[in-house]
C-alpha positions as CSV (number, residue, x, y, z in Angstrom):
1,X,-13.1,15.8,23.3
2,X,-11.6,13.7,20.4
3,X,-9.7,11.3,21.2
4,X,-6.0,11.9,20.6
5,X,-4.1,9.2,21.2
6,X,-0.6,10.2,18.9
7,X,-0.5,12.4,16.2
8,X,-2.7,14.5,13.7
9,X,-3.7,12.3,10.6
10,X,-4.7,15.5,8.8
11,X,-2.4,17.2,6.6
12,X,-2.4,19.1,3.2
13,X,-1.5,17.3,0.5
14,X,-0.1,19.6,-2.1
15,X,-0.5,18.7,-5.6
16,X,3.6,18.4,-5.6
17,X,3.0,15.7,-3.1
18,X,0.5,13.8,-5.5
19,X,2.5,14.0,-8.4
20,X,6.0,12.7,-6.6
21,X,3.4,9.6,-5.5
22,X,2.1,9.1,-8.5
23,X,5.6,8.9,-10.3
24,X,6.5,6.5,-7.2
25,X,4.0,4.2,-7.9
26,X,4.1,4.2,-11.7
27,X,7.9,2.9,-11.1
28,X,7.4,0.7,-8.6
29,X,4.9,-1.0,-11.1
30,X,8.1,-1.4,-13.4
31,X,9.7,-2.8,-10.7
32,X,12.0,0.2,-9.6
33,X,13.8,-0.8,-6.3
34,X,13.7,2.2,-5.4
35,X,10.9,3.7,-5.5
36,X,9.1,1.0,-3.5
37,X,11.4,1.8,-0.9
38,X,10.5,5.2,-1.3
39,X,6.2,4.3,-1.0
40,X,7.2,1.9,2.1
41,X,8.7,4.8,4.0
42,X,6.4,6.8,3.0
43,X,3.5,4.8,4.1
44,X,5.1,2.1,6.7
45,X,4.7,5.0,10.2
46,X,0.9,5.4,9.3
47,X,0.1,1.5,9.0
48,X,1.7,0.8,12.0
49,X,-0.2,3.3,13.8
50,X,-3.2,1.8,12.2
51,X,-2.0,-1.8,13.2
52,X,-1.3,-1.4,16.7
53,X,-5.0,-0.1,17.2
54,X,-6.4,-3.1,15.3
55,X,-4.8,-5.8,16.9
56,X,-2.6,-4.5,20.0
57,X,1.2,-4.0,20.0
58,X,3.8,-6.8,20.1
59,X,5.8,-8.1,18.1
60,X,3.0,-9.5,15.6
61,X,2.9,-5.9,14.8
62,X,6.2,-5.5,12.5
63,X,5.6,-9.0,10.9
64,X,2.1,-7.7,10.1
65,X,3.5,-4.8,8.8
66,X,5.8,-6.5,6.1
67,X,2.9,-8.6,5.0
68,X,1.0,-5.8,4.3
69,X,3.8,-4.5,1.7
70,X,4.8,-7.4,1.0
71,X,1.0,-7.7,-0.4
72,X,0.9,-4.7,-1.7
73,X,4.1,-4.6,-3.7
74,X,3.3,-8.0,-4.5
75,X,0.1,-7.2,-6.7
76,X,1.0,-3.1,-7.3
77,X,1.0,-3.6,-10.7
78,X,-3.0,-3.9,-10.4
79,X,-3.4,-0.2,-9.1
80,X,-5.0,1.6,-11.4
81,X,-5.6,4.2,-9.6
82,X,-9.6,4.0,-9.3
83,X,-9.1,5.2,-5.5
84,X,-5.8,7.0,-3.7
85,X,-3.3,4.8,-3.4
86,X,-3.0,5.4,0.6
87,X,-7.2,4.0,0.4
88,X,-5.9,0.9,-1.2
89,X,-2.8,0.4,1.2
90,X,-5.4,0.7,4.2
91,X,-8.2,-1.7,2.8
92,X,-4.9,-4.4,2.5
93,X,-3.9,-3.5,6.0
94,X,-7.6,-3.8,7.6
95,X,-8.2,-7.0,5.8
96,X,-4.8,-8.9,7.0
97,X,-5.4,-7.2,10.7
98,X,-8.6,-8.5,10.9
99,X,-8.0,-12.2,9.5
100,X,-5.4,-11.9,12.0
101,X,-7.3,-11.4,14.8
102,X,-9.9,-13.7,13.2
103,X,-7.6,-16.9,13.3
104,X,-5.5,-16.3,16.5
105,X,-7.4,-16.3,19.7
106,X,-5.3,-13.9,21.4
107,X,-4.7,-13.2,25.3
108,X,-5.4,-9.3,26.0
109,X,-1.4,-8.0,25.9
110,X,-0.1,-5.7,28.6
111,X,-0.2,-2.2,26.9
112,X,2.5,-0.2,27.0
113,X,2.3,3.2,26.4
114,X,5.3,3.4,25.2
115,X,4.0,1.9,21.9
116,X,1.7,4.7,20.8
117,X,4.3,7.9,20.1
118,X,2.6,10.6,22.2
119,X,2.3,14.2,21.4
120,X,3.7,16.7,23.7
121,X,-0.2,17.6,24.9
122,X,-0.7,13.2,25.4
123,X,2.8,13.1,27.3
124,X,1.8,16.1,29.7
125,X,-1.6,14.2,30.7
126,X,-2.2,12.7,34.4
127,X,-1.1,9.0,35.3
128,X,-5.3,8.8,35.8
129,X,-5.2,10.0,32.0
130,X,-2.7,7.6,31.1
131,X,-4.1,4.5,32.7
132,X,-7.2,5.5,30.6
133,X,-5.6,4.9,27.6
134,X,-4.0,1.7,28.8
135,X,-7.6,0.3,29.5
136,X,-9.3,1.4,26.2
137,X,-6.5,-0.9,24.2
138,X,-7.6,-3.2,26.6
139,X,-11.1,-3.5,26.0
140,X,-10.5,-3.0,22.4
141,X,-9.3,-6.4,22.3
142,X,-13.1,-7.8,23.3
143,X,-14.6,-5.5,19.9
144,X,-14.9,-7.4,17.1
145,X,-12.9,-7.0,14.3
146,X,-14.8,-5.4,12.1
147,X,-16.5,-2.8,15.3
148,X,-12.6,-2.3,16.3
149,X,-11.5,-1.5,13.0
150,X,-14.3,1.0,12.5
151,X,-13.6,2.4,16.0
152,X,-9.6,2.8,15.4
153,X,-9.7,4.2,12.3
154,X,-12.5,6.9,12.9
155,X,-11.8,7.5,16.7
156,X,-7.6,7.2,16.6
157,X,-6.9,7.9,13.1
158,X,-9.3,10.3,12.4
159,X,-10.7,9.4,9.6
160,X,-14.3,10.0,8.7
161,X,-17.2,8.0,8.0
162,X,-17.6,8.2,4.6
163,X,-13.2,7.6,4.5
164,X,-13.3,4.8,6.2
165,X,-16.9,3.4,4.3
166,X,-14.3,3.5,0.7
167,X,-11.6,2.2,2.5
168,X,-13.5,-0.9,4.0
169,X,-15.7,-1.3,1.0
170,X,-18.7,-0.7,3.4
171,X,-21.6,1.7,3.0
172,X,-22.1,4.8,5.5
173,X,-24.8,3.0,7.1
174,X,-22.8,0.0,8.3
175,X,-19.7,1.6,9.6
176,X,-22.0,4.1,11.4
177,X,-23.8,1.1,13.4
178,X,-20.0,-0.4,13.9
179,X,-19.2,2.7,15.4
180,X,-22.3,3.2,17.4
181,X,-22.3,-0.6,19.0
182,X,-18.5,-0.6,19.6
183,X,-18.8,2.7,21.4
184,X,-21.4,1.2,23.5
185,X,-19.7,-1.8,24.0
186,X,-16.3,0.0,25.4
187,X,-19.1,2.2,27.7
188,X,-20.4,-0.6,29.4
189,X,-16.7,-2.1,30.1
190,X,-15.6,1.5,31.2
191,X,-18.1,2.3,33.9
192,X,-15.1,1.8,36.7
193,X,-13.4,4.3,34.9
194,X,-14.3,7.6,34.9
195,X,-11.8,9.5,32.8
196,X,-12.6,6.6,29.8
197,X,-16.0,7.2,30.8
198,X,-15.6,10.4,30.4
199,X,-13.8,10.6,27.3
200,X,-15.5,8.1,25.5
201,X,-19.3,10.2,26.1
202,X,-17.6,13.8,25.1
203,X,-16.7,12.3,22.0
204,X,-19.9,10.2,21.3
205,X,-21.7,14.4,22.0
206,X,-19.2,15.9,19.6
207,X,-19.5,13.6,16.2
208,X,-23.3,13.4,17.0
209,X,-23.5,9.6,15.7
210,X,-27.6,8.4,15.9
211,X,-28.7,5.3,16.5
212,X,-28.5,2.9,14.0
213,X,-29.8,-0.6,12.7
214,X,-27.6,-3.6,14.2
215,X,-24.2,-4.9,12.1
C-alpha cells in the first residue's frame, strides 16, 4: 500500500493546460498583476501540501508559503524555462523549508489531522488508522531535512525518483539512499505501532527500493 495521505498528485496535463501556463508566466515576467495571481493560485494548494510534510503544520506554514512566491515572483524573470516551471517552484519551496528547519530547532507540534485535507477513502479509515498518521508527522520531525524532504515528496506527494532527483538538483543515487535510510529510520521509531509498521513495510515491498550507499 502507498501511502495516501490527501489527494492524487497525478493528473493529465493537456497541452491547453501548458500553453495557458506558459502565457501566465511570460506575463508575469512583464510584471502582469494578474497573471501572477493567476500562477499563485494555481500553484499555492500543492506547496502547501508539500510544506506541511516538510516542516509540520502551524502557523510557520502560510508565512512559508508567501516566502516561497514571494521568491519566486521576486526573481521570475530568470525562468527560462530549462525545466517546468512547477520543478522550479518546488526546488524554491524544498530549499526555504529545509533552511527553515535547518535554523529553528523546533519542538515536535501536535498534529492535527485536520491539516492534511483527506479523501473520502482517508476520512473513512479507523481511529487506529488515523492515530498512524498522527505519529508518522511525528517522527518525521526527527528525519533530517534533506531524508524528510526525499520521504514527503516521493512517499506523500507521489513523485518519483528521478522527479524529485531534478527537482532537488540531486542524482538518482542520492535520493534513493535518502529514501532508503529515512524509511528505516521511521521503522525503528514505529515498532509500537503496528498499523505504521505495517504501512510503512507494504510500501517499502511495493517501490522495491535496494539498499544503497550512505547520504
Amino acid at each position: 500500500m502507498r501511502l495516501q495521505v490527501s489527494h492524487q498528485r497525478k493528473f493529465a496535463a493537456t497541452r491547453e493546460d501548458i500553453l495557458v501556463e506558459q502565457s501566465l508566466i511570460e506575463k508575469a515576467q512583464q510584471g502582469d498583476p494578474h497573471a501572477i495571481g493567476a500562477l499563485y493560485e494555481l500553484h499555492a494548494p500543492r506547496i502547501r501540501r508539500l510544506l506541511v510534510g516538510i516542516i509540520g503544520p502551524g502557523d510557520q506554514v502560510d508565512d512559508l508559503l508567501q516566502d516561497v512566491f514571494l521568491q519566486v515572483f521576486l526573481t521570475i524573470s530568470a525562468f527560462r524555462g530549462d525545466s517546468r516551471f512547477s520543478t522550479w517552484l518546488h526546488r524554491v519551496a524544498s530549499n526555504l523549508a529545509i533552511s527553515y528547519l535547518r535554523r529553528k530547532k523546533r519542538t515536535p507540534p501536535l498534529v492535527d489531522d485536520t491539516q492534511f485535507p483527506a479523501s473520502a477513502a482517508v476520512q473513512s479509515e479507523s481511529a487506529q488508522a488515523r492515530a498512524a498518521l498522527t505519529e508518522l508527522y511525528t517522527i518525521l520531525d526527527s528525519l533530517s531535512p534533506k531524508r524528510r524532504l526525499a520521504f514527503v515528496l516521493f512517499e506523500i506527494e507521489q513523485y518519483t525518483i528521478s522527479e524529485i532527483a531534478e527537482m532537488t538538483g540531486s542524482n538518482i543515487a542520492t535520493i534513493k539512499s535518502r529514501l532508503f535510510f529515512g524509511r528505516r529510520e521511521i521503522l525503528k521509531k514505529s515498532k509500537d505501532s503496528p498499523v505504521l509498521r505495517e504501512l510503512m513495510t507494504q510500501s517499502a515491498g511495493n517501490r522495491g527500493l535496494s539498499q544503497p550507499g550512505t547520504v
